[in-house]
Backbone as a chain_set.jsonl record, in Angstrom:
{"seq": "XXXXXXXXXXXXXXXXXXXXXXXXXXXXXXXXXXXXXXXXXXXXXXXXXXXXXXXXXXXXXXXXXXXXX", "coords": {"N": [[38.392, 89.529, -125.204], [38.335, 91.397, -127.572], [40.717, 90.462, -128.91], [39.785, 87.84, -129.516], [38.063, 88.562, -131.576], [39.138, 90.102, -132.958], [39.498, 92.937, -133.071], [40.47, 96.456, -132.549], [41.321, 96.976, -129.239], [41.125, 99.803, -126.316], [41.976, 100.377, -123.401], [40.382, 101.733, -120.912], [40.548, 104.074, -117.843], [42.963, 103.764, -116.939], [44.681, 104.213, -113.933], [47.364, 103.596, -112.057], [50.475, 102.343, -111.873], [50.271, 99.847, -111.799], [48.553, 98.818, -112.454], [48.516, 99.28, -115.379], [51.072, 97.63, -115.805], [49.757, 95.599, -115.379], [47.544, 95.312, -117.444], [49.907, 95.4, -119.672], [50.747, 92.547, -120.011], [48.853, 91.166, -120.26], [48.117, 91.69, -122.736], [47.575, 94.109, -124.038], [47.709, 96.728, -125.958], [46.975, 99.332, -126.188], [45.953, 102.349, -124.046], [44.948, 104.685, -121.785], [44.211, 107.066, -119.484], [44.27, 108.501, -115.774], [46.808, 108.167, -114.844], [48.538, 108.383, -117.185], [47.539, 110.985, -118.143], [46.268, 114.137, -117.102], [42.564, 115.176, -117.061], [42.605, 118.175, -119.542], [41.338, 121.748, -119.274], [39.34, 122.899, -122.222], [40.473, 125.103, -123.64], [43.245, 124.593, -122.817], [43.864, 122.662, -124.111], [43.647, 123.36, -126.726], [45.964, 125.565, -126.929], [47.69, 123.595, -126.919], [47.766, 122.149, -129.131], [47.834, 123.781, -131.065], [50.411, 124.905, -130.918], [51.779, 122.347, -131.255], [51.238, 122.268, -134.029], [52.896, 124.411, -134.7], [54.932, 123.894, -134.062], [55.796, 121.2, -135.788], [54.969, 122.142, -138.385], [57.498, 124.486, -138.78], [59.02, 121.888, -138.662], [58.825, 120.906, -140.893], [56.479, 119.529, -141.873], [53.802, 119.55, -143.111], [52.387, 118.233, -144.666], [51.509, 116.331, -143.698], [49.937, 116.908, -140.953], [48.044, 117.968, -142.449], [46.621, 115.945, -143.635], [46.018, 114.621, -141.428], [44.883, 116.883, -139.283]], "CA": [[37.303, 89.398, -126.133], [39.019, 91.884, -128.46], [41.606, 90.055, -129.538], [39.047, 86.797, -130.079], [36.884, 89.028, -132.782], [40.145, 90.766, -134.13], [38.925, 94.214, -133.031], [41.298, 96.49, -131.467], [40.608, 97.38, -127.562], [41.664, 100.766, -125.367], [41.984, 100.339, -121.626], [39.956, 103.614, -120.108], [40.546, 104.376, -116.198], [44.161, 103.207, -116.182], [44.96, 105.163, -112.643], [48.032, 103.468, -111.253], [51.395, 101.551, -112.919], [49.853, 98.207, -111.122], [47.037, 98.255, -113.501], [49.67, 99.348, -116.587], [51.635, 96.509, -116.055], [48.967, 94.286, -115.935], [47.318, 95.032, -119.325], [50.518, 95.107, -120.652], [50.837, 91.373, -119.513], [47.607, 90.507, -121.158], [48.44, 92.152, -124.186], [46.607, 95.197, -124.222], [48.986, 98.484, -126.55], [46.474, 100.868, -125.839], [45.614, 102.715, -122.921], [44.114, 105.913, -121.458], [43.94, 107.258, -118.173], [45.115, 109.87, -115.354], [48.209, 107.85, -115.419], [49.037, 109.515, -118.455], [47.532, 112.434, -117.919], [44.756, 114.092, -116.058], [42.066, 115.906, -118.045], [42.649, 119.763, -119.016], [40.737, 122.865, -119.844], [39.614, 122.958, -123.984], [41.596, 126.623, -124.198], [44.59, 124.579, -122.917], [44.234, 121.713, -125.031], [43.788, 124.17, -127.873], [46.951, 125.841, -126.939], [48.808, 122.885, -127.209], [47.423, 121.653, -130.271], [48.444, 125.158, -131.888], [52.142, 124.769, -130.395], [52.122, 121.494, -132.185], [51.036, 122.448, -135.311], [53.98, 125.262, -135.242], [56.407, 122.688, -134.276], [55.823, 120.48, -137.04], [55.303, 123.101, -139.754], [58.76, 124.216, -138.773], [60.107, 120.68, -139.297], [58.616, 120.949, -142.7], [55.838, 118.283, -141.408], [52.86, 120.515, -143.079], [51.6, 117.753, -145.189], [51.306, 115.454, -142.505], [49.528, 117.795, -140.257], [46.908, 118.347, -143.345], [46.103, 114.961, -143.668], [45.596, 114.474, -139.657], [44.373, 117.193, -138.768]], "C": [[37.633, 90.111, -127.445], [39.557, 91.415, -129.385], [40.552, 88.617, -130.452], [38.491, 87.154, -131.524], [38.072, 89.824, -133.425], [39.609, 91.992, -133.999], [39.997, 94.71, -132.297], [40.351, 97.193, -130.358], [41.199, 98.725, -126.898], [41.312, 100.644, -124.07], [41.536, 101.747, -121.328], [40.059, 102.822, -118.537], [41.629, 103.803, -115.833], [44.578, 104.5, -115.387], [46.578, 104.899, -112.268], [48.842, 102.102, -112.377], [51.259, 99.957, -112.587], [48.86, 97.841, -112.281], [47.727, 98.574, -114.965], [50.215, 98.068, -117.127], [50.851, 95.427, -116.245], [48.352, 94.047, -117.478], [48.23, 95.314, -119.87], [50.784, 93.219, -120.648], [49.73, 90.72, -120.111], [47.114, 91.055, -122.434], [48.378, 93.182, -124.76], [47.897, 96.421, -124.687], [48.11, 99.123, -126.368], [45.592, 101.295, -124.875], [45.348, 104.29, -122.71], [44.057, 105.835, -120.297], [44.543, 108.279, -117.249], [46.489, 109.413, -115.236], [49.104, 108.428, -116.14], [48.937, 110.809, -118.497], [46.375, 113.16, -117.838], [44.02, 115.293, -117.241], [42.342, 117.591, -118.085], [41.386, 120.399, -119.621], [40.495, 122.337, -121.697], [40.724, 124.3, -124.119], [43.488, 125.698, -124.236], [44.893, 123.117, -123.844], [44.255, 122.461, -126.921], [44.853, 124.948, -128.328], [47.446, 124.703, -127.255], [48.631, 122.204, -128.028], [48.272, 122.748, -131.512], [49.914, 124.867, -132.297], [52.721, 123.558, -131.081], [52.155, 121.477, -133.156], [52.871, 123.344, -135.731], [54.945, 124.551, -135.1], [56.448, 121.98, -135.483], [55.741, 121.21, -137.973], [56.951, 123.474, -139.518], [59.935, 123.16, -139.046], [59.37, 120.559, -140.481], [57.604, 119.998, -142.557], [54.34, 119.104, -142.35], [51.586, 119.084, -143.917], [50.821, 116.347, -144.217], [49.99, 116.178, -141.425], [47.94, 117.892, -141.178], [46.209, 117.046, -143.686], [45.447, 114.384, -142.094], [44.853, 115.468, -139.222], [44.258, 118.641, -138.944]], "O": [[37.267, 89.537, -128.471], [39.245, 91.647, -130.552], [40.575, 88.439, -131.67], [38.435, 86.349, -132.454], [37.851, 90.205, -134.575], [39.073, 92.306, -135.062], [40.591, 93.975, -131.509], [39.237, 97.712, -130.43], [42.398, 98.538, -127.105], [40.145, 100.873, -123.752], [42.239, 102.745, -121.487], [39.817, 101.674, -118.165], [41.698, 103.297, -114.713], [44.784, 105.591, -115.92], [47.218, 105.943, -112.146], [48.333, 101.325, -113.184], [51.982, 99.061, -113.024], [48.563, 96.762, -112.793], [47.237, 97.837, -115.82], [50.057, 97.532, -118.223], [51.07, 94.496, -117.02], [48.515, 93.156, -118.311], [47.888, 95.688, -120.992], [51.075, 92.824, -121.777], [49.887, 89.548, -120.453], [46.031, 90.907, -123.0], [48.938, 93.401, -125.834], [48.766, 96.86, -123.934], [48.662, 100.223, -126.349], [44.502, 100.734, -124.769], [45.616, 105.045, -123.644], [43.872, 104.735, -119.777], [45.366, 109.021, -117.787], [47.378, 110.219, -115.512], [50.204, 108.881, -115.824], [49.804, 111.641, -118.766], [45.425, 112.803, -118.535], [44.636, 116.029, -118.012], [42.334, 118.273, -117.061], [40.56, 119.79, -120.301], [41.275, 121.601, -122.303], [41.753, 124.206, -124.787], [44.444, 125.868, -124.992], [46.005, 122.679, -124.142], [44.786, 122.03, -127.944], [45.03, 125.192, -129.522], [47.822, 124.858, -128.417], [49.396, 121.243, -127.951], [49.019, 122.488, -132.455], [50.446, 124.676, -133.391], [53.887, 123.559, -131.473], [53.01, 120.756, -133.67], [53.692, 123.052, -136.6], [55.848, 124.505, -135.935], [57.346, 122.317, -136.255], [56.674, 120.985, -138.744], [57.729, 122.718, -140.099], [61.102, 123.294, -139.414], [59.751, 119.527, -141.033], [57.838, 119.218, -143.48], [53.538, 119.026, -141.419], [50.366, 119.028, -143.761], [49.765, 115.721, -144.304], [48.992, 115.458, -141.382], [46.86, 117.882, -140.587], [45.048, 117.19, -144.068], [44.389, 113.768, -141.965], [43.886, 115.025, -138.603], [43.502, 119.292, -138.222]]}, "num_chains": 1, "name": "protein.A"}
């Protein structure tokens, strides 16, 4: 229905690489789910938001980073 109205779509509750492969098979690039990766804590998604930031400032990425986020 997505694709009909030109909207894009995200697959939520992809669990298992059976249900992956299938919406890749029916066209679907974007997806979500424990597949990928199961929900954490905010502290530890805050850590690793941090850890990203210092990575990319180190690759000189700062303006990038300031426009995103």
């Amino acid at each position: 229905m997505g694709r009909s109205l030109g909207i894009g779509v995200v697959a939520e509750g992809v669990e298992t690489e059976a249900q992956r492969r299938f919406l890749i098979e029916e066209g679907c690039t974007e997806m979500q789910g424990d597949l990928f990766g199961k929900p954490q804590p905010v502290a530890q998604l805050a850590a690793l938001m941090a850890g990203e930031r210092a990575f990319a400032e180190d690759r000189g990425e700062t303006g990038r980073l300031a426009a995103n986020g």
